[in-house]
Each structure stands twice: as C-alpha cells, then as structure tokens.
mmCIF entry with sequence, helices, sheets and N, C-alpha, C, O atoms, coordinates in Angstrom:
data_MODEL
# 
_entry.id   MODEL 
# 
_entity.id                         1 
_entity.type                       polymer 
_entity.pdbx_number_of_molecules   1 
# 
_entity_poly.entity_id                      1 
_entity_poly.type                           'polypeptide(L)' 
_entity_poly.nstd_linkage                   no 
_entity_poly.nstd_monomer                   no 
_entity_poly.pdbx_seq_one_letter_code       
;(UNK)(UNK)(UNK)(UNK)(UNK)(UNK)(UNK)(UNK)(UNK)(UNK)(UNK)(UNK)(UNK)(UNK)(UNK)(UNK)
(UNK)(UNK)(UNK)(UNK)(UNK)(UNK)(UNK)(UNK)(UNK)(UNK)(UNK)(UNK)(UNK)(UNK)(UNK)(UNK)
(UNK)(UNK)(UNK)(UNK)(UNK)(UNK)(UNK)(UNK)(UNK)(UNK)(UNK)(UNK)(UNK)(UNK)(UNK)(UNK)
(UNK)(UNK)(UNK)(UNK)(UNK)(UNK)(UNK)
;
_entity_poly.pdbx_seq_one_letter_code_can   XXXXXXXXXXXXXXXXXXXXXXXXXXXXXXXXXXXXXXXXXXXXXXXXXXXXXXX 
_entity_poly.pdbx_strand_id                 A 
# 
loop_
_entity_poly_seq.entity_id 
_entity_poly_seq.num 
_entity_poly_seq.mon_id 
_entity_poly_seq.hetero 
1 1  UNK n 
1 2  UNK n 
1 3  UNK n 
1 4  UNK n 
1 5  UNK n 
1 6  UNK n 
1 7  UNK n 
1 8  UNK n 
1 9  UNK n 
1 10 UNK n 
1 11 UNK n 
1 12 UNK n 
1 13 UNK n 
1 14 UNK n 
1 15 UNK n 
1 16 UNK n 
1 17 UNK n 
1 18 UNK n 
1 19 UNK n 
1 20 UNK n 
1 21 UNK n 
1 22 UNK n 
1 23 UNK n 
1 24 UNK n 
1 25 UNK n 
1 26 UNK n 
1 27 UNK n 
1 28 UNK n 
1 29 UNK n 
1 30 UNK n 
1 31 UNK n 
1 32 UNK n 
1 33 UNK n 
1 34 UNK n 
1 35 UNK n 
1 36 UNK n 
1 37 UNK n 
1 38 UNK n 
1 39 UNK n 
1 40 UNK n 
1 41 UNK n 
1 42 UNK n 
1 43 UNK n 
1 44 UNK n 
1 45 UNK n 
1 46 UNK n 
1 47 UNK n 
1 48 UNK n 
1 49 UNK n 
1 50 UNK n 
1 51 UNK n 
1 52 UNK n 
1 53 UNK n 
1 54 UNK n 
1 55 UNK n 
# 
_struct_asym.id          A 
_struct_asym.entity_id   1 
# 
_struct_conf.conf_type_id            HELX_P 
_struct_conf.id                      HELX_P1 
_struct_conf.pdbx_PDB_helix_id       AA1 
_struct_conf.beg_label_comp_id       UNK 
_struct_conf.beg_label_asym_id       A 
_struct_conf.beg_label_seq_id        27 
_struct_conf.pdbx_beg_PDB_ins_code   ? 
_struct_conf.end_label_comp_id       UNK 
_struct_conf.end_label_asym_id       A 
_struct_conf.end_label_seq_id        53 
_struct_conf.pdbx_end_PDB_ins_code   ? 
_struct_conf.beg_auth_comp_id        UNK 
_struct_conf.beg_auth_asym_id        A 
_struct_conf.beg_auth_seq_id         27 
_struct_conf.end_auth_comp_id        UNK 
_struct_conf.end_auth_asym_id        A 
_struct_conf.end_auth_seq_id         53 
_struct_conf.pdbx_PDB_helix_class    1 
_struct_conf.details                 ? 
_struct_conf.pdbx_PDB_helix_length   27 
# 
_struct_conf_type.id          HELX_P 
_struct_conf_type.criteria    ? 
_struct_conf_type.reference   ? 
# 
loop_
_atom_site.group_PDB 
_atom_site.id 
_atom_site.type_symbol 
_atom_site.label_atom_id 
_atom_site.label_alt_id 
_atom_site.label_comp_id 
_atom_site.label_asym_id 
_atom_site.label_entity_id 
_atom_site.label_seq_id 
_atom_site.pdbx_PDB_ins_code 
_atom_site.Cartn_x 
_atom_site.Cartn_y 
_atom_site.Cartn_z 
_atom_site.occupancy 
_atom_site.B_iso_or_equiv 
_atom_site.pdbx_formal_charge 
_atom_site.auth_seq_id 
_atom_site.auth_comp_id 
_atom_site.auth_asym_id 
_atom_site.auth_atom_id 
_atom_site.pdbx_PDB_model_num 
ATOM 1   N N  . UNK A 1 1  ? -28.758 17.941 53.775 1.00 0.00 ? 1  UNK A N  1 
ATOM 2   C CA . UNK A 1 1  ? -28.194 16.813 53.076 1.00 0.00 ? 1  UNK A CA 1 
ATOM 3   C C  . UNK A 1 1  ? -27.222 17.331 52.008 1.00 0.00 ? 1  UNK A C  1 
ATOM 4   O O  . UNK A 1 1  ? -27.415 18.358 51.358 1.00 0.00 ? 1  UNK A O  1 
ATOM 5   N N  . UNK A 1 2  ? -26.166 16.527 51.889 1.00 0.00 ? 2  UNK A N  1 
ATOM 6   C CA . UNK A 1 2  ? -24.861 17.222 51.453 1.00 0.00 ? 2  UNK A CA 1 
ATOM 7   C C  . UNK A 1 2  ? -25.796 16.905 49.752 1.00 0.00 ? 2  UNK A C  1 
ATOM 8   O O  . UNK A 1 2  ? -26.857 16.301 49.596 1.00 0.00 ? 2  UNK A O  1 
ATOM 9   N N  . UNK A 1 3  ? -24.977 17.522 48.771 1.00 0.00 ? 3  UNK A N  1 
ATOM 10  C CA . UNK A 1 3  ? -24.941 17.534 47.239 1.00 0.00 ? 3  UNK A CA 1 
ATOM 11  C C  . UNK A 1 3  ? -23.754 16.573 46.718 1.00 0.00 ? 3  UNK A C  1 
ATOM 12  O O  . UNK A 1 3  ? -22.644 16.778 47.209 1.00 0.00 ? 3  UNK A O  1 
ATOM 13  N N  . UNK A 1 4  ? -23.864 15.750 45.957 1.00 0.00 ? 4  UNK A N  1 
ATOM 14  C CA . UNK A 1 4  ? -22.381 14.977 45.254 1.00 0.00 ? 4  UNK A CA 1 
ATOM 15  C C  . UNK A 1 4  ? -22.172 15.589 43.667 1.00 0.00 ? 4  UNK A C  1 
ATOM 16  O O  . UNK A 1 4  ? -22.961 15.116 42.849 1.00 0.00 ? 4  UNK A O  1 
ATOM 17  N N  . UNK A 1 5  ? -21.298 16.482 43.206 1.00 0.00 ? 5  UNK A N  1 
ATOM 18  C CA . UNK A 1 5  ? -21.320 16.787 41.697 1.00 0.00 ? 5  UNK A CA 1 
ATOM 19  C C  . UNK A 1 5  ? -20.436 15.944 41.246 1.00 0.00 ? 5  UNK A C  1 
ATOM 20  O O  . UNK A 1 5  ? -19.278 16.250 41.527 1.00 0.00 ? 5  UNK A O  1 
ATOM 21  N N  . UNK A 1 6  ? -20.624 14.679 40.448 1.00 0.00 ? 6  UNK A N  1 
ATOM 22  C CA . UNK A 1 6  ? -20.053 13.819 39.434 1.00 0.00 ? 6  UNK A CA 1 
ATOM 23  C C  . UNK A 1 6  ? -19.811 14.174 38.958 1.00 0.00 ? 6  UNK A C  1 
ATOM 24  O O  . UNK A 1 6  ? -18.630 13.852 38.827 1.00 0.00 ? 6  UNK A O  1 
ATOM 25  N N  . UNK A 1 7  ? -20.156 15.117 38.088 1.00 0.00 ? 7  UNK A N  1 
ATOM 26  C CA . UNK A 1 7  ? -19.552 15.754 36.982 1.00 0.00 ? 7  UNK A CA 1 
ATOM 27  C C  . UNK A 1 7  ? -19.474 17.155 36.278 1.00 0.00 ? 7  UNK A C  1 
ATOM 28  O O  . UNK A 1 7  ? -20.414 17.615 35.630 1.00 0.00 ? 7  UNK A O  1 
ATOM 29  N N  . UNK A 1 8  ? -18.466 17.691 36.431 1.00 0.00 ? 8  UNK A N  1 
ATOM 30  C CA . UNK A 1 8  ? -18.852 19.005 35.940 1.00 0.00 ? 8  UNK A CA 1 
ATOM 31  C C  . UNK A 1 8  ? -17.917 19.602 34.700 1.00 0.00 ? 8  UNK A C  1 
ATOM 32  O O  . UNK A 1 8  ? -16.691 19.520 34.631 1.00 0.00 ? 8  UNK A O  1 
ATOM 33  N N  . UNK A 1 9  ? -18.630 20.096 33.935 1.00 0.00 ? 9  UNK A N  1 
ATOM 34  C CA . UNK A 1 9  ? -18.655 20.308 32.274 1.00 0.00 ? 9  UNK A CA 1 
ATOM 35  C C  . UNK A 1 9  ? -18.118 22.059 32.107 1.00 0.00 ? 9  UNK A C  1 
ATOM 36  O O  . UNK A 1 9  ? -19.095 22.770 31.870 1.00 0.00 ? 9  UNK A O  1 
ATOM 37  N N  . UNK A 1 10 ? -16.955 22.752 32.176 1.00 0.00 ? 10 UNK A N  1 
ATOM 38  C CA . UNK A 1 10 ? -16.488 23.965 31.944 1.00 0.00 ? 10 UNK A CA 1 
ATOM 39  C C  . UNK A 1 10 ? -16.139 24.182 30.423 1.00 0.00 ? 10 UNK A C  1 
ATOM 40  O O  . UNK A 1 10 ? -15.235 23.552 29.876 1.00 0.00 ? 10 UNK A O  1 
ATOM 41  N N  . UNK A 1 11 ? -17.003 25.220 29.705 1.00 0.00 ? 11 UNK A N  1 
ATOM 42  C CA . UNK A 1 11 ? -16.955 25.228 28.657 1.00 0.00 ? 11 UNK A CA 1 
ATOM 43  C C  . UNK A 1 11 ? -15.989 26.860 28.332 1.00 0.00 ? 11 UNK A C  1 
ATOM 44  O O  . UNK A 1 11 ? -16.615 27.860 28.684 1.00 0.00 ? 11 UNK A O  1 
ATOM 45  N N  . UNK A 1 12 ? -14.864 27.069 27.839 1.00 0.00 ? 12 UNK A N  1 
ATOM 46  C CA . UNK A 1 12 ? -14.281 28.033 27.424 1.00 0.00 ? 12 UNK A CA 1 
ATOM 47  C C  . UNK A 1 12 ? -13.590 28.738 26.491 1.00 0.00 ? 12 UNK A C  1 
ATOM 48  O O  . UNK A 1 12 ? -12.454 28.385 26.173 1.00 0.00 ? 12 UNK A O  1 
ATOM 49  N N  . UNK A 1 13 ? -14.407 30.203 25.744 1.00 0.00 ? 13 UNK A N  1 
ATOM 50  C CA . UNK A 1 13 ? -13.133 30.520 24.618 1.00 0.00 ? 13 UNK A CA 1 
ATOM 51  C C  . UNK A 1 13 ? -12.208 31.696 24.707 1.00 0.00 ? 13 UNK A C  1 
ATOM 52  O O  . UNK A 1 13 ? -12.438 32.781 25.240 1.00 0.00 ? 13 UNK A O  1 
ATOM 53  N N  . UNK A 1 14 ? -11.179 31.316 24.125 1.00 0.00 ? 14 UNK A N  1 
ATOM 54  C CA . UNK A 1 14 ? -10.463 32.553 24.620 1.00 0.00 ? 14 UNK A CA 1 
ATOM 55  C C  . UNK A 1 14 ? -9.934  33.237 23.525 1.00 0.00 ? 14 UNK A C  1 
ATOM 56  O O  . UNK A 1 14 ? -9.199  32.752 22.665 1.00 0.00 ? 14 UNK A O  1 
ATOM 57  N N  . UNK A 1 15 ? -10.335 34.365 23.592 1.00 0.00 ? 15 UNK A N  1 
ATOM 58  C CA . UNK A 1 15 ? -10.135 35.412 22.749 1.00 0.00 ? 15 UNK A CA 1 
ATOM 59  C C  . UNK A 1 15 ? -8.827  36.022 22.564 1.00 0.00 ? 15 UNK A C  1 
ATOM 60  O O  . UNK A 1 15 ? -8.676  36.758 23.539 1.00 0.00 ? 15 UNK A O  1 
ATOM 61  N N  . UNK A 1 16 ? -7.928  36.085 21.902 1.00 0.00 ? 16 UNK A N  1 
ATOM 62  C CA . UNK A 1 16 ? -6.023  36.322 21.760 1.00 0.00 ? 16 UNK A CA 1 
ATOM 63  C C  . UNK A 1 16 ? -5.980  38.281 21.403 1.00 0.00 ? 16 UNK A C  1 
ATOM 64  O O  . UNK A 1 16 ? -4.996  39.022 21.406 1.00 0.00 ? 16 UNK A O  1 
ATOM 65  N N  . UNK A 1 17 ? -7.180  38.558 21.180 1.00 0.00 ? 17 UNK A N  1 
ATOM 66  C CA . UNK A 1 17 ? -6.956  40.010 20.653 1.00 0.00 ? 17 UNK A CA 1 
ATOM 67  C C  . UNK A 1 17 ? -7.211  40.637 21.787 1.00 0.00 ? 17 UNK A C  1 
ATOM 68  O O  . UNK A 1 17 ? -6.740  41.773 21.744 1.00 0.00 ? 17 UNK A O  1 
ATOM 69  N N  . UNK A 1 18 ? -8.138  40.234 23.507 1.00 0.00 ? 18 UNK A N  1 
ATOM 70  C CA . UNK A 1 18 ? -8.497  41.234 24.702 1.00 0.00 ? 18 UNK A CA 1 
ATOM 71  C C  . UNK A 1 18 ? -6.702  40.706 25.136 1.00 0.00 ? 18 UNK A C  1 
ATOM 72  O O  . UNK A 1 18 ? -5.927  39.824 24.766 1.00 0.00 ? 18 UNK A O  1 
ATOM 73  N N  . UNK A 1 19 ? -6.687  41.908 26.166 1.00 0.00 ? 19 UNK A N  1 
ATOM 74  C CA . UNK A 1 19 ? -5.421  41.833 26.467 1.00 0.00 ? 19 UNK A CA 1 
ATOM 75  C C  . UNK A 1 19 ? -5.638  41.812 28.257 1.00 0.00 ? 19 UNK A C  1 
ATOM 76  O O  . UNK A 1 19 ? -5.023  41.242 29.158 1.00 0.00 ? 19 UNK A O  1 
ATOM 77  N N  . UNK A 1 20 ? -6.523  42.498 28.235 1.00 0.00 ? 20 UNK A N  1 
ATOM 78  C CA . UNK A 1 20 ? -7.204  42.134 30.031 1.00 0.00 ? 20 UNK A CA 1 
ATOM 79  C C  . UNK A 1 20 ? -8.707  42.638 30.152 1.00 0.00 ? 20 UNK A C  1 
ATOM 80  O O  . UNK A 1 20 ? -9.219  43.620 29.614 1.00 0.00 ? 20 UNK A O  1 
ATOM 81  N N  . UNK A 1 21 ? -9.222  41.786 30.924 1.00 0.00 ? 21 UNK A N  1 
ATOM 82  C CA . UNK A 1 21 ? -10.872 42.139 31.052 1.00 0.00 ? 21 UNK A CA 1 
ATOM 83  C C  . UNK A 1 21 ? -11.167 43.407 31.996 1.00 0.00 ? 21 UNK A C  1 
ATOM 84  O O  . UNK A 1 21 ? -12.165 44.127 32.021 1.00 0.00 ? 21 UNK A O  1 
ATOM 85  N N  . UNK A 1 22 ? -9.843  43.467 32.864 1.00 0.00 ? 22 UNK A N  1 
ATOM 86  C CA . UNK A 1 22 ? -9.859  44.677 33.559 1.00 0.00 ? 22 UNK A CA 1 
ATOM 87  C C  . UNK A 1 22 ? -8.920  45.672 33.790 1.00 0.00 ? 22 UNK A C  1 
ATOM 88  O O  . UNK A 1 22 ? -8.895  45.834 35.010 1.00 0.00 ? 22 UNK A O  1 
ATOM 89  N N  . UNK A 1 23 ? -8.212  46.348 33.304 1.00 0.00 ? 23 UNK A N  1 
ATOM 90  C CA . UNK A 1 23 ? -6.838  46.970 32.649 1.00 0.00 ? 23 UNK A CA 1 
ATOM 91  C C  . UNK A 1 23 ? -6.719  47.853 33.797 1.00 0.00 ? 23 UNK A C  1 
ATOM 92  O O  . UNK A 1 23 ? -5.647  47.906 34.400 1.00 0.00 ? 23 UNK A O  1 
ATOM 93  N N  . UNK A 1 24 ? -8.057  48.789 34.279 1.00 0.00 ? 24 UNK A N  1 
ATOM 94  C CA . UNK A 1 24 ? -7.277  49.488 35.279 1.00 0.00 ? 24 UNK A CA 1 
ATOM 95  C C  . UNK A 1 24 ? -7.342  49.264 36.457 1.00 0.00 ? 24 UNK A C  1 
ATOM 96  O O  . UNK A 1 24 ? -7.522  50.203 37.232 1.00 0.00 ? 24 UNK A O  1 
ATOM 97  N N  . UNK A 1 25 ? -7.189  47.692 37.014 1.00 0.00 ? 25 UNK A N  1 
ATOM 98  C CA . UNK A 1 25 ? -6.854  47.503 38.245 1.00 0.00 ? 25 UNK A CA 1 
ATOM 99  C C  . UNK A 1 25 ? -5.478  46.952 38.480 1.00 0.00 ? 25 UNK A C  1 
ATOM 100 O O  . UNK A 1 25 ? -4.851  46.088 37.868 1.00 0.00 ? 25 UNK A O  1 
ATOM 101 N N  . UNK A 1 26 ? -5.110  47.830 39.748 1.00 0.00 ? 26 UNK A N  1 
ATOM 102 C CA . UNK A 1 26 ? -3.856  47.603 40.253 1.00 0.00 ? 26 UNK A CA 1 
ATOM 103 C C  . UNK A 1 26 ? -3.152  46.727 40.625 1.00 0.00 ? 26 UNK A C  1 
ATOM 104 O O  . UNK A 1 26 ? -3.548  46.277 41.701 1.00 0.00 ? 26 UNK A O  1 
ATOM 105 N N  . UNK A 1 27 ? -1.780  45.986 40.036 1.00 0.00 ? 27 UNK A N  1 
ATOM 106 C CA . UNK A 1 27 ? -1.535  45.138 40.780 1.00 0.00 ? 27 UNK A CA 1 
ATOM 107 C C  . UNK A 1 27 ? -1.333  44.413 42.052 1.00 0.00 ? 27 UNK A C  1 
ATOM 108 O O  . UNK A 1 27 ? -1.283  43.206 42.286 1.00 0.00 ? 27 UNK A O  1 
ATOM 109 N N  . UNK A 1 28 ? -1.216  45.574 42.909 1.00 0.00 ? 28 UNK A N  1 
ATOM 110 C CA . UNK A 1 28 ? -1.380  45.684 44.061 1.00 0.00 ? 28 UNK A CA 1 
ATOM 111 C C  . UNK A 1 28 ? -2.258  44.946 44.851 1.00 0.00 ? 28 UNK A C  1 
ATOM 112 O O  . UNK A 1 28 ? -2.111  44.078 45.711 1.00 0.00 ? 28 UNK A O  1 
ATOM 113 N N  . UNK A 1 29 ? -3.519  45.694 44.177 1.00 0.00 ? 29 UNK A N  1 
ATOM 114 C CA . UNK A 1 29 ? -5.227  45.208 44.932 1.00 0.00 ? 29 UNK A CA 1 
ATOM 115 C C  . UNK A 1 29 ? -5.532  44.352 44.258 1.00 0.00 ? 29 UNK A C  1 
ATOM 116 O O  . UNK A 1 29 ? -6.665  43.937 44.503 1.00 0.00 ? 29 UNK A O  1 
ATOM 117 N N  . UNK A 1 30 ? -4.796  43.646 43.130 1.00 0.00 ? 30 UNK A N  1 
ATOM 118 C CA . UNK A 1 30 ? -4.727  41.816 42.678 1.00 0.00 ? 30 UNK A CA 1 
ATOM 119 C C  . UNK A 1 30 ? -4.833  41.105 43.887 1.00 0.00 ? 30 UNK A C  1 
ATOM 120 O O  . UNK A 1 30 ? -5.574  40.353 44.519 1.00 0.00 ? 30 UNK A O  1 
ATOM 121 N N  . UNK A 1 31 ? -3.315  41.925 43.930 1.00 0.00 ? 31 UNK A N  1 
ATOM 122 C CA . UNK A 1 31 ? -2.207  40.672 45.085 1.00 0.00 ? 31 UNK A CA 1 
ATOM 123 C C  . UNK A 1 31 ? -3.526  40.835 46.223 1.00 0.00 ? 31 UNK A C  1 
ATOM 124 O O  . UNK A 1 31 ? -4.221  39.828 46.360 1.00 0.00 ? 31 UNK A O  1 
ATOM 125 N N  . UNK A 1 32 ? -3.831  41.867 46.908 1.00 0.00 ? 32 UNK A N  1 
ATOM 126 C CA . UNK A 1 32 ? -4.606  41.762 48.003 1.00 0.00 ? 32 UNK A CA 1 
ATOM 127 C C  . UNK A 1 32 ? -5.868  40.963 47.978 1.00 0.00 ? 32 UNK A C  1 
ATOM 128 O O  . UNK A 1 32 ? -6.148  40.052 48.758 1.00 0.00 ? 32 UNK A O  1 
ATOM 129 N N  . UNK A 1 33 ? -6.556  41.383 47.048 1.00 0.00 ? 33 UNK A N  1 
ATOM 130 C CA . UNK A 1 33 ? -7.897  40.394 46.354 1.00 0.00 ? 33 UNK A CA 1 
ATOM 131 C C  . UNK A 1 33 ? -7.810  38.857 46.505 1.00 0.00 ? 33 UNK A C  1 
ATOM 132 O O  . UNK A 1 33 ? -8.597  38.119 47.097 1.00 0.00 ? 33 UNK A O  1 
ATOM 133 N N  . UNK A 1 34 ? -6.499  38.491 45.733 1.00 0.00 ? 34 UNK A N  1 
ATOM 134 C CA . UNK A 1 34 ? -6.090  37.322 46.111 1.00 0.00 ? 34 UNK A CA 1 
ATOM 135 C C  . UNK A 1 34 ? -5.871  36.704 46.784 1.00 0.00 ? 34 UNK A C  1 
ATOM 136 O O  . UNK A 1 34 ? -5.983  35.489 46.619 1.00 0.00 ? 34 UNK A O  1 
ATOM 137 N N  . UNK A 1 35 ? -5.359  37.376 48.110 1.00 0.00 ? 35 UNK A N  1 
ATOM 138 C CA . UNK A 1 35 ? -4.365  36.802 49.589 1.00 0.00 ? 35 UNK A CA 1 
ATOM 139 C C  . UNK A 1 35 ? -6.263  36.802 50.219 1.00 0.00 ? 35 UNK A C  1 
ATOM 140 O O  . UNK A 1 35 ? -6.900  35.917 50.791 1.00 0.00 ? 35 UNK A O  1 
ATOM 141 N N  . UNK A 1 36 ? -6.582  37.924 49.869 1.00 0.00 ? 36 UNK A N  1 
ATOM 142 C CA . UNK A 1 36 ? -8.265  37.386 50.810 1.00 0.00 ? 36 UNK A CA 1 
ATOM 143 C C  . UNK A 1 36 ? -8.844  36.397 50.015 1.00 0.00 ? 36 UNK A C  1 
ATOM 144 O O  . UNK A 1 36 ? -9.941  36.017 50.423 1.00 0.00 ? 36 UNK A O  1 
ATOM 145 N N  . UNK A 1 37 ? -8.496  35.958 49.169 1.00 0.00 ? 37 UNK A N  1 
ATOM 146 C CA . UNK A 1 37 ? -9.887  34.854 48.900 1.00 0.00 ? 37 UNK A CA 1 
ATOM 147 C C  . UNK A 1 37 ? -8.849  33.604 49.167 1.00 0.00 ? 37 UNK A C  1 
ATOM 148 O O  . UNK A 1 37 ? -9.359  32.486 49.086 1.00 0.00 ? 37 UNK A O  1 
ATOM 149 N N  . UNK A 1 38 ? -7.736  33.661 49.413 1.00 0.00 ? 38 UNK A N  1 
ATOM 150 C CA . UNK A 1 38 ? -6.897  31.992 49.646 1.00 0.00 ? 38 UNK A CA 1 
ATOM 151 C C  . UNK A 1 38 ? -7.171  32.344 51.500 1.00 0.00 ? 38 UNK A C  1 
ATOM 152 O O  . UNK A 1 38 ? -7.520  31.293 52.039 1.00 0.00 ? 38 UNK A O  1 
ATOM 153 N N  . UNK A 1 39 ? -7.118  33.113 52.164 1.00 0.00 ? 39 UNK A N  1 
ATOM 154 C CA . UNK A 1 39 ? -7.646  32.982 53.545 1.00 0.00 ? 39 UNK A CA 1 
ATOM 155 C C  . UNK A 1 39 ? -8.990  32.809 53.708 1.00 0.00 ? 39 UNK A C  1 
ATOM 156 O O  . UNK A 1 39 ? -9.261  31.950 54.547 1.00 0.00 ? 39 UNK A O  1 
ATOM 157 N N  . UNK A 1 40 ? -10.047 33.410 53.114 1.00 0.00 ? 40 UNK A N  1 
ATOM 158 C CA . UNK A 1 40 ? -11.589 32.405 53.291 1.00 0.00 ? 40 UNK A CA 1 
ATOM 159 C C  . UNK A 1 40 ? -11.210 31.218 52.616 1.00 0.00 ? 40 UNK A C  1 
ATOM 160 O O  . UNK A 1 40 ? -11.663 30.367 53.382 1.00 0.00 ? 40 UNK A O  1 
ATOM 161 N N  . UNK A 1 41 ? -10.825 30.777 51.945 1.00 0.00 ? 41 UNK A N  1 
ATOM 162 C CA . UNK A 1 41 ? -10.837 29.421 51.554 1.00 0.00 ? 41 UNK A CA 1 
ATOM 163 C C  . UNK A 1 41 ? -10.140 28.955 52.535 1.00 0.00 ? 41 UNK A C  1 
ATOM 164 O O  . UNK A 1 41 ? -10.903 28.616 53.439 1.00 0.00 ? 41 UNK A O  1 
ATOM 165 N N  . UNK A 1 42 ? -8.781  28.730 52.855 1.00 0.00 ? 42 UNK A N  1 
ATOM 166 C CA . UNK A 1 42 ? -8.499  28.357 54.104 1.00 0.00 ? 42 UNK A CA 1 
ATOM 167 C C  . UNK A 1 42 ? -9.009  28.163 55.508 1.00 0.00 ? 42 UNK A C  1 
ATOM 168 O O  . UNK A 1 42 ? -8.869  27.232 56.302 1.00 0.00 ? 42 UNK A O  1 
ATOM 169 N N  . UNK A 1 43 ? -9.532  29.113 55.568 1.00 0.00 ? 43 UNK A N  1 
ATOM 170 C CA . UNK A 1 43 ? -10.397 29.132 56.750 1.00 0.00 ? 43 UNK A CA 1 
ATOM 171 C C  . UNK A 1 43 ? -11.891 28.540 56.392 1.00 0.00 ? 43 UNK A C  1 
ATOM 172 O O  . UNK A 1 43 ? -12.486 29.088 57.321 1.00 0.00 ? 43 UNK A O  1 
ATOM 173 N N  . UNK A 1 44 ? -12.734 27.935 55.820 1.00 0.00 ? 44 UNK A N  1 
ATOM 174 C CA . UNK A 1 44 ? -13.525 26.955 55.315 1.00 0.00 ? 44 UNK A CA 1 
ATOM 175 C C  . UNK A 1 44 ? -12.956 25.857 55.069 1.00 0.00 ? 44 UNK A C  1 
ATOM 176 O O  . UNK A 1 44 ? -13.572 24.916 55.569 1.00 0.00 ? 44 UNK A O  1 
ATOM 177 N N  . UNK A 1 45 ? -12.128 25.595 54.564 1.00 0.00 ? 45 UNK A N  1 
ATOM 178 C CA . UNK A 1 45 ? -11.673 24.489 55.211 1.00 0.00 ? 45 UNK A CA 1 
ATOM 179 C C  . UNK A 1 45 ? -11.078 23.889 56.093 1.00 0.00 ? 45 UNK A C  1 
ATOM 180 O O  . UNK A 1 45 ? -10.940 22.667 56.023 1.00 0.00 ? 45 UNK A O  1 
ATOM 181 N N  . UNK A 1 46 ? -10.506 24.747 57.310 1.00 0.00 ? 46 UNK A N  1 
ATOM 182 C CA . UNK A 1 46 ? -10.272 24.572 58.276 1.00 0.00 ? 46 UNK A CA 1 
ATOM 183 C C  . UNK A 1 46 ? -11.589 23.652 59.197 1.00 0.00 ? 46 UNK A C  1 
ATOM 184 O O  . UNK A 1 46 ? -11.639 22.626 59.876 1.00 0.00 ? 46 UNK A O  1 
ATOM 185 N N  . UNK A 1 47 ? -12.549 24.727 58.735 1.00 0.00 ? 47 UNK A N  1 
ATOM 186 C CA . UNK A 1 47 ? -13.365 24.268 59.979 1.00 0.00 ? 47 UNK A CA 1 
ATOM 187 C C  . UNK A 1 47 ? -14.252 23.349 59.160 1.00 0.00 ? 47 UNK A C  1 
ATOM 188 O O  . UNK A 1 47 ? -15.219 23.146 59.894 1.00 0.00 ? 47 UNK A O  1 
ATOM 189 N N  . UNK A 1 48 ? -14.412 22.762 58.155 1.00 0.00 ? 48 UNK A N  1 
ATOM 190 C CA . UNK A 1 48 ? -14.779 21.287 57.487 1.00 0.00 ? 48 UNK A CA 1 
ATOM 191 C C  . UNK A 1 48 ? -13.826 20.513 58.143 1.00 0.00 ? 48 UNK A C  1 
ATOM 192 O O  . UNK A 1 48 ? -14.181 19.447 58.646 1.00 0.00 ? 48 UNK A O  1 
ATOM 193 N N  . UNK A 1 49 ? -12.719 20.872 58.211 1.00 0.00 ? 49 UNK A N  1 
ATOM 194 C CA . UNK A 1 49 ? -12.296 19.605 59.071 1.00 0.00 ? 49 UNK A CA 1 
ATOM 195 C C  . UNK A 1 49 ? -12.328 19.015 60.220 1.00 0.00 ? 49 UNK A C  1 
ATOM 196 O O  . UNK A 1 49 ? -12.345 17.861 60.649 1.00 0.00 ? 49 UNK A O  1 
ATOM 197 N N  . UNK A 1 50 ? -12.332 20.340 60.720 1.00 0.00 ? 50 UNK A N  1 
ATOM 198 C CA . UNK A 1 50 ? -12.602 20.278 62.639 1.00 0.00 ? 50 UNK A CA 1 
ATOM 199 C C  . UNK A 1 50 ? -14.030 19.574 62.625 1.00 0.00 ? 50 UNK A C  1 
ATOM 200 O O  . UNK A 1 50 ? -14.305 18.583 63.301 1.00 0.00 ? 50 UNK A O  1 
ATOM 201 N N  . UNK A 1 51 ? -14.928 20.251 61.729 1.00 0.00 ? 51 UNK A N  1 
ATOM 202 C CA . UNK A 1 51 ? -16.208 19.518 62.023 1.00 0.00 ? 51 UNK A CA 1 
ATOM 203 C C  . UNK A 1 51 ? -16.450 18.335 61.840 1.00 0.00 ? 51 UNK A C  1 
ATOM 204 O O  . UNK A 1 51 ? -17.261 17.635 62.446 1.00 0.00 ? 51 UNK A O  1 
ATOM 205 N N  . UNK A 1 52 ? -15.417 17.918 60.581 1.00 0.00 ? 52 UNK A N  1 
ATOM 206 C CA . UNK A 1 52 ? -15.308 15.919 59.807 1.00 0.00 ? 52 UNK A CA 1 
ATOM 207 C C  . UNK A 1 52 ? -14.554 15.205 61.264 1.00 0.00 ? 52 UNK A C  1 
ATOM 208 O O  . UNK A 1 52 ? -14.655 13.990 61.438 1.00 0.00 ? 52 UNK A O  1 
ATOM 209 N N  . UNK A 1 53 ? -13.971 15.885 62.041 1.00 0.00 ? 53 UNK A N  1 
ATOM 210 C CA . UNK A 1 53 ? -12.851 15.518 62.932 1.00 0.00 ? 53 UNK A CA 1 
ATOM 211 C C  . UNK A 1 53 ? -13.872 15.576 63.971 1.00 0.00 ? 53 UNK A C  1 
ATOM 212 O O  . UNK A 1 53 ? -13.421 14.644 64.637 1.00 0.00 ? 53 UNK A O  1 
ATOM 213 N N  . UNK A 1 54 ? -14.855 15.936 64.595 1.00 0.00 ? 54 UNK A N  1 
ATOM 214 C CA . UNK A 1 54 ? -15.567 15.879 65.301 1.00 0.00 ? 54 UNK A CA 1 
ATOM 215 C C  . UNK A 1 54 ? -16.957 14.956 65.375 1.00 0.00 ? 54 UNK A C  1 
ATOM 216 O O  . UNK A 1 54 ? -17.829 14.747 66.218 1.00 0.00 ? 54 UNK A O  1 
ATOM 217 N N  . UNK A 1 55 ? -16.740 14.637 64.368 1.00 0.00 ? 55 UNK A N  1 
ATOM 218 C CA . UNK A 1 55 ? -18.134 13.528 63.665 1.00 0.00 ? 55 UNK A CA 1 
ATOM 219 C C  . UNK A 1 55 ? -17.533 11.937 64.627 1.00 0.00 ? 55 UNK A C  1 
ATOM 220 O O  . UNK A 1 55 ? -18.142 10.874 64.504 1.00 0.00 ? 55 UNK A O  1 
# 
C-alpha cells in the first residue's frame, strides 16, 4: 500500500565561512556522480509509468 506525504518540513542552516563539505573531489567525478543519479532517476520513473500505463 502506497504512502501519501502531505507534508514535508526541511529545516536548514547555512554556514558562509565552509567553503565546501568536500574540497577534494573532482569535478569531473561531480559531473559523473551526477549524470548517474539523473539516469536512476530517470529510469524509475520510466517504469512508474509503464506500470501506471499498464494499470
């Protein structure tokens, strides 16, 4: 049985004196880090749809 979140509460402070939480990673393996997590996301929602599309 699916979950419904009404509401959700993100609480955040940001500190002006850190300059990065992780300084010695490469921009490089950003960019790559990144391009993989927008293709699992893509691809999860791909197949939420096929499956909503199949209902």
């Amino acid at each position: 049985m699916p979950i419904e979140i009404r509401e959700l509460v993100i609480k955040v402070s940001v500190d002006q004196n850190n300059k990065s939480s992780n300084p010695g990673i490469d921009p490089r393996e950003l960019a790559a880090l990144k391009s993989k997590i927008v293709k699992e996301c893509m691809e999860t929602i791909r197949l939420r749809m096929k499956n909503t599309s199949q209902r």
